[in-house]
Structures are given as C-alpha cells and as structure tokens.
N, C-alpha and C positions, 0 to 999 in steps of 0.2 A: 770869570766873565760876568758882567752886570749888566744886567736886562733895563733900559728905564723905559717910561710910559712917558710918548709922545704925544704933546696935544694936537689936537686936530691943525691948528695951526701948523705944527713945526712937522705932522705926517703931509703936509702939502710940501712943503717945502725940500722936507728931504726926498721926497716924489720930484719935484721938479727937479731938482739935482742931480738926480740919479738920469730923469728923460734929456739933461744935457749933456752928461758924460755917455751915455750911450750913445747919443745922435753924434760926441766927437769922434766915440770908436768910431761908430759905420763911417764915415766919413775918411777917417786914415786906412783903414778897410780898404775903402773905395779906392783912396789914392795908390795903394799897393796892388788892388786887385787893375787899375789903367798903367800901372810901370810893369807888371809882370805881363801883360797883353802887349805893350809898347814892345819890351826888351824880346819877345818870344816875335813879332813880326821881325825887328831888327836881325834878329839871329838866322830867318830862315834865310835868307840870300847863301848864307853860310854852309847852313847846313847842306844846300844844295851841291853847290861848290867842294865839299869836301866826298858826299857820294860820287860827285862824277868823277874825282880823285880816285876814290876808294873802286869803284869800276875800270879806269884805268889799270889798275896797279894789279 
C-alpha cells in the first residue's frame, strides 16, 4: 500500500468527490427507503385479506 501526500489542491478535490458520492448514496438510499414504504402500503390490503381468510379457516 502507498501512502502519497496530497496537495491542498487535490485534498479539496478529493473532498469534493467523496461529498458527491455520498450525497448519490443518500439519494439511492432514499429512493429504496420510498419503494420499500410504497411496496409495504401496497401489500397491506393484502395482508388484511389473508387474516380475514386465516380467521375464517
């Protein structure tokens, strides 16, 4: 492993880099944490449906 000494220039740079690759995680984050909300409303009709099933039986 090779350690090299960044000039202040390029510790900005790969700073900003890093603050854009983070902000694209949160972001895909975000879009799975509104499909896992979306699919988990969709599903309770369901789930409903199958307890009143499972009370019947």
């Amino acid at each position: 492993m090779r350690i090299f000494r960044l000039t202040p220039e390029q510790a900005r740079a790969v700073n900003e880099q890093l603050a854009r690759a983070a902000l694209f995680l949160r972001q895909i984050i975000q879009g799975f944490v509104v499909m896992a909300r979306q699919a988990a409303e969709a599903l309770q009709p369901l789930s409903r449906i199958r307890e009143q099933l499972a009370l019947r039986a």
